[in-house]
C-alpha positions as CSV (number, residue, x, y, z in Angstrom):
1,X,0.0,0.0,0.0
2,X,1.1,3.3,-1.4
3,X,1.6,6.6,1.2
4,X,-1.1,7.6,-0.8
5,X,-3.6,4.8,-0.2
6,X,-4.6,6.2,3.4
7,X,-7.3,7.7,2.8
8,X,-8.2,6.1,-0.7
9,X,-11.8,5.7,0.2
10,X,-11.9,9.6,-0.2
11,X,-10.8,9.9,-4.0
12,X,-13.9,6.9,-5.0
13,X,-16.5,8.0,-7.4
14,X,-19.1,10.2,-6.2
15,X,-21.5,8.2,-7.8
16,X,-20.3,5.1,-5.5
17,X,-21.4,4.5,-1.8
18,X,-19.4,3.0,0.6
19,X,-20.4,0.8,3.0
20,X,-22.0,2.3,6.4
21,X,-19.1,0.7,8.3
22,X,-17.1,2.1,6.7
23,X,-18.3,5.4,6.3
24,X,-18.7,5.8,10.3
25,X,-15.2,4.9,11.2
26,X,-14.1,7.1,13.6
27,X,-11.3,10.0,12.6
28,X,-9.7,10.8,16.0
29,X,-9.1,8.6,19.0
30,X,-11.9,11.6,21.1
31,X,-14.4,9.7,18.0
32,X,-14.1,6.2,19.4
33,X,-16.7,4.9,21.2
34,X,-16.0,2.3,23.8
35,X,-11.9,1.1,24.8
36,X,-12.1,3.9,27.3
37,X,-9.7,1.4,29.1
38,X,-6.7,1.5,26.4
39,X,-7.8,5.1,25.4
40,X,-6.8,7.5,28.5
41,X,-4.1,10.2,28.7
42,X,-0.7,8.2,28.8
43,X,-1.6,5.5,27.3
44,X,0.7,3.6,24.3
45,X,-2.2,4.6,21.8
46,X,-2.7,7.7,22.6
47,X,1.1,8.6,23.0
48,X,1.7,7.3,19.3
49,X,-1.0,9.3,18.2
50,X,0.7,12.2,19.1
51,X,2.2,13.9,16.8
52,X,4.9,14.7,19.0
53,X,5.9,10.4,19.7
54,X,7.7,11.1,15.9
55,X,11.3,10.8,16.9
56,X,10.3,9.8,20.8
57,X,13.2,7.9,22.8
58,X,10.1,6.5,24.8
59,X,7.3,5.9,22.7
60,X,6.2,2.5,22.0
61,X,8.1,0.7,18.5
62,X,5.4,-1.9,19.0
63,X,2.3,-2.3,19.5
64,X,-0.2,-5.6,19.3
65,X,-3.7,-5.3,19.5
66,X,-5.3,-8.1,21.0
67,X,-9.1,-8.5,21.1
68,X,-12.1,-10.0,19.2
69,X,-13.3,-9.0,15.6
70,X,-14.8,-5.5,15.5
71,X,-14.0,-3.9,18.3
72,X,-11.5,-1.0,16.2
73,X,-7.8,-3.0,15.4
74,X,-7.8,-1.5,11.9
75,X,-9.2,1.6,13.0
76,X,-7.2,2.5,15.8
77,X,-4.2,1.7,13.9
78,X,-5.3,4.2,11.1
79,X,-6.2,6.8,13.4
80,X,-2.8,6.6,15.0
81,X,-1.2,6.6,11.9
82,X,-3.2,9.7,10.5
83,X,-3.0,11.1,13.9
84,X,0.7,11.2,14.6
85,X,1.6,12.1,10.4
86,X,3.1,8.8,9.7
87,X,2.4,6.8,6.6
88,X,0.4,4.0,7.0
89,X,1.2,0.6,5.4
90,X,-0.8,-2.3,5.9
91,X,-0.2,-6.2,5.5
92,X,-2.6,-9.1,5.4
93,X,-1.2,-12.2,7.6
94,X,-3.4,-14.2,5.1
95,X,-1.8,-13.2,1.9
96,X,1.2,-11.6,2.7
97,X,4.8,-13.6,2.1
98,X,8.3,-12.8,3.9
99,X,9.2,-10.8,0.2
100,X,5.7,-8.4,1.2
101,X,7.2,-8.0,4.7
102,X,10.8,-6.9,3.5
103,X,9.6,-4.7,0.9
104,X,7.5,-3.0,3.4
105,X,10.2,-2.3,5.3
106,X,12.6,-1.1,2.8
107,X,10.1,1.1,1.8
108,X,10.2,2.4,5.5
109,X,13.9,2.8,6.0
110,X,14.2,4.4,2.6
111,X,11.4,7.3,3.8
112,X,13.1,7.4,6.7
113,X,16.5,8.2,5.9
114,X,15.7,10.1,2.7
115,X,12.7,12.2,4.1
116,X,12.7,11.9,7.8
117,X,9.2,10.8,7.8
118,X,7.9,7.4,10.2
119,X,5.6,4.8,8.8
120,X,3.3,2.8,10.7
121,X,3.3,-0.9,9.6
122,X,0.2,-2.2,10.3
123,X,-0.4,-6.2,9.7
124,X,-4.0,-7.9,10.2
125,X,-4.2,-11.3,11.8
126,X,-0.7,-11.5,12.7
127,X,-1.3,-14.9,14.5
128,X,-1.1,-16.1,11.3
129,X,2.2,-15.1,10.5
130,X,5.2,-18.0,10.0
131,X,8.1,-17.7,12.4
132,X,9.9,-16.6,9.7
133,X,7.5,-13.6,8.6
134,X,7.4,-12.5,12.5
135,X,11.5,-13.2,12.3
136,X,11.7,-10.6,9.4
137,X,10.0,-8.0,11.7
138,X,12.7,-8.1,13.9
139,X,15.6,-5.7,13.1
140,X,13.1,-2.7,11.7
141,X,11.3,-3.0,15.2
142,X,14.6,-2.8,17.5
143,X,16.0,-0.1,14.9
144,X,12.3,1.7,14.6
145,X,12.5,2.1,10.9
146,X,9.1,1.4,11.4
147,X,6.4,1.8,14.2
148,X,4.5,-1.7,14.3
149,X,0.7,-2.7,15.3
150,X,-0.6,-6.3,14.9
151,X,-3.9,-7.4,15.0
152,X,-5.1,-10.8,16.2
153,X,-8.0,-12.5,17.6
154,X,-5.7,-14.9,19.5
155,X,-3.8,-14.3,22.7
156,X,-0.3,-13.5,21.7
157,X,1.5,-15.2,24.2
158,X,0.9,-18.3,22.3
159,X,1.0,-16.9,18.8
160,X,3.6,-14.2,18.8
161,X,7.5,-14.8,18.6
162,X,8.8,-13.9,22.6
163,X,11.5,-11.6,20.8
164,X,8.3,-9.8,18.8
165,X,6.3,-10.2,21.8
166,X,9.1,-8.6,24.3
167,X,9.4,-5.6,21.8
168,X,5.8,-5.2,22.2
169,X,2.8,-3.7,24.0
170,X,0.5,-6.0,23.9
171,X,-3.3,-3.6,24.5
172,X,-6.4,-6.0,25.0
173,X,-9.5,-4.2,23.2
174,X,-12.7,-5.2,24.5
175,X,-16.2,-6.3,23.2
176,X,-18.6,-3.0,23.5
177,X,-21.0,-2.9,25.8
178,X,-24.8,-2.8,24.8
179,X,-25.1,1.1,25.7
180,X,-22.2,2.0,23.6
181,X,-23.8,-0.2,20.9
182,X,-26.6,2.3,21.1
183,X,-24.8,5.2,20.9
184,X,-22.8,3.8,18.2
185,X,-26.4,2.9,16.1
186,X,-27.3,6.2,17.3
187,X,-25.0,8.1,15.8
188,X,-24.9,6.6,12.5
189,X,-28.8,6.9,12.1
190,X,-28.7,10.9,12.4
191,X,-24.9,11.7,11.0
192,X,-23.9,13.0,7.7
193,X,-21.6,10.6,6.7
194,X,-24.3,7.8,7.8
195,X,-28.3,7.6,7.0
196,X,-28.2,11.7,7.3
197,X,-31.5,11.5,10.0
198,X,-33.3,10.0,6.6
199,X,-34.4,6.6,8.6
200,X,-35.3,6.2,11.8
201,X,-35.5,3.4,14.5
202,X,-37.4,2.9,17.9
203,X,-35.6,2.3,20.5
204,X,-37.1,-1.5,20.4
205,X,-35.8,-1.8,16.9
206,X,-32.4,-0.8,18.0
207,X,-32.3,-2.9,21.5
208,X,-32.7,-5.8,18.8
209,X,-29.8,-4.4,16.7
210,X,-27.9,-4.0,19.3
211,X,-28.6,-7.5,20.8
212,X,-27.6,-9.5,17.3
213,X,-24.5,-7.5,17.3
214,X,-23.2,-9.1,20.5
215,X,-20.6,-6.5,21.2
216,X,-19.7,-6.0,17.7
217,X,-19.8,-2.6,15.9
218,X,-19.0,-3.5,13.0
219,X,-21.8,-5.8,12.8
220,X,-24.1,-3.7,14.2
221,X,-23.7,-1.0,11.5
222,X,-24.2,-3.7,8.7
223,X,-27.5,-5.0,10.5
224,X,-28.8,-1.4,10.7
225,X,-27.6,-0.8,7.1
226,X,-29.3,-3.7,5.9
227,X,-32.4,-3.0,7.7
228,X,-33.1,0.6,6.5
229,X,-32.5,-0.6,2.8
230,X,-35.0,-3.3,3.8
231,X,-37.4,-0.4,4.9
232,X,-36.8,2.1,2.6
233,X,-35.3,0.9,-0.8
234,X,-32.0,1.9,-1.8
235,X,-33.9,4.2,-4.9
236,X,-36.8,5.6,-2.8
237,X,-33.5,6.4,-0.1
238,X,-31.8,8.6,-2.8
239,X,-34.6,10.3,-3.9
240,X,-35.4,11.6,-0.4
């Protein structure tokens, strides 16, 4: 991913909508809802999101965030990259080889020593990474050509490397509770960059959103998504 790619999702067609999840992803740590635990003044994530952590003898190099599926991983680890004014790389532990990993980081060092400018390199299920892949990580982590944030759904003490794993604050995220759910539902119901106040829900119709969603905002925006297209019409929607 290009230095450019952060904030692809702005430079898509007009004519193309993208999905409510997406749309209603926070922009600033102060937008998250819920992870009030990980999120307070001090904190690892909110010193890296600092702009100031750039160059920082005591600012995290590594970062693993450790909790189930959509509670924020990808999020928070865009928002600290956009935050701080790094550039933001991402890897798949799914598709991504050792050669991905090592032309990453090339690309990091090569920013950093030409332009002085810090990449976060941010890698999605990286319980799945090899030995090997988590081995290549190493040297760039300990020398911080680049700031690091893994993702996984599995405790890291048995998934990550100990020399990863000792480089590394590990920040448990944490399933969101059924009144943040609300306020999350909430939000996107009468935002701009969600249903623009154009549908709305009783609170009974959202208790059973936020019931299916089991602690899951990303889920929950999809359910509400797909239920004000089921009550509306996606035409009938766009003509007001």
């Amino acid at each position: 991913m290009s230095e450019n790619d952060l904030f692809g999702a702005a430079d898509a067609p007009e004519s193309m909508t993208r999905p409510l999840a997406v749309r209603m992803r926070p922009r600033t740590l102060d937008e998250v809802i819920g992870q009030t635990q990980v999120l307070g003044q001090g904190s690892p994530l909110r010193r890296l999101a600092n702009p100031a952590s750039k160059g920082s003898l005591t600012a995290p190099s590594s970062v693993i965030l450790f909790g189930p599926p959509g509670v924020g991983k990808t999020t928070l680890a865009t928002i600290v990259a956009g935050q701080s004014g790094r550039v933001f790389e991402e890897l798949s532990a799914v598709t991504s080889g050792v050669k991905d990993v090592r032309d990453v980081l090339a690309r990091a060092h090569e920013r950093l020593v030409s332009r002085g400018q810090e990449t976060v390199l941010f890698i999605d299920e990286v319980h799945r990474f090899s030995k090997s892949q988590q081995d290549a990580l190493l040297p760039a982590v300990e020398n911080r050509d680049v700031t690091f944030i893994g993702a996984t759904t599995e405790n890291p003490s048995f998934s990550v490397i100990k020399p990863l794993l000792s480089r590394s604050v590990v920040v448990k995220l944490e399933s969101l509770e059924p009144n943040q759910l609300t306020e999350l539902v909430q939000r996107a119901l009468a935002d701009e960059r969600g249903l623009k106040g154009e549908v709305k829900a009783t609170d009974e119709a959202v208790a059973d959103i936020v019931r299916m969603a089991g602690g899951d905002a990303r889920k929950s925006l999809t359910i509400l998504e797909a239920a004000a297209g089921a009550v509306t019409g996606d035409e009938a929607r766009k003509k007001g």
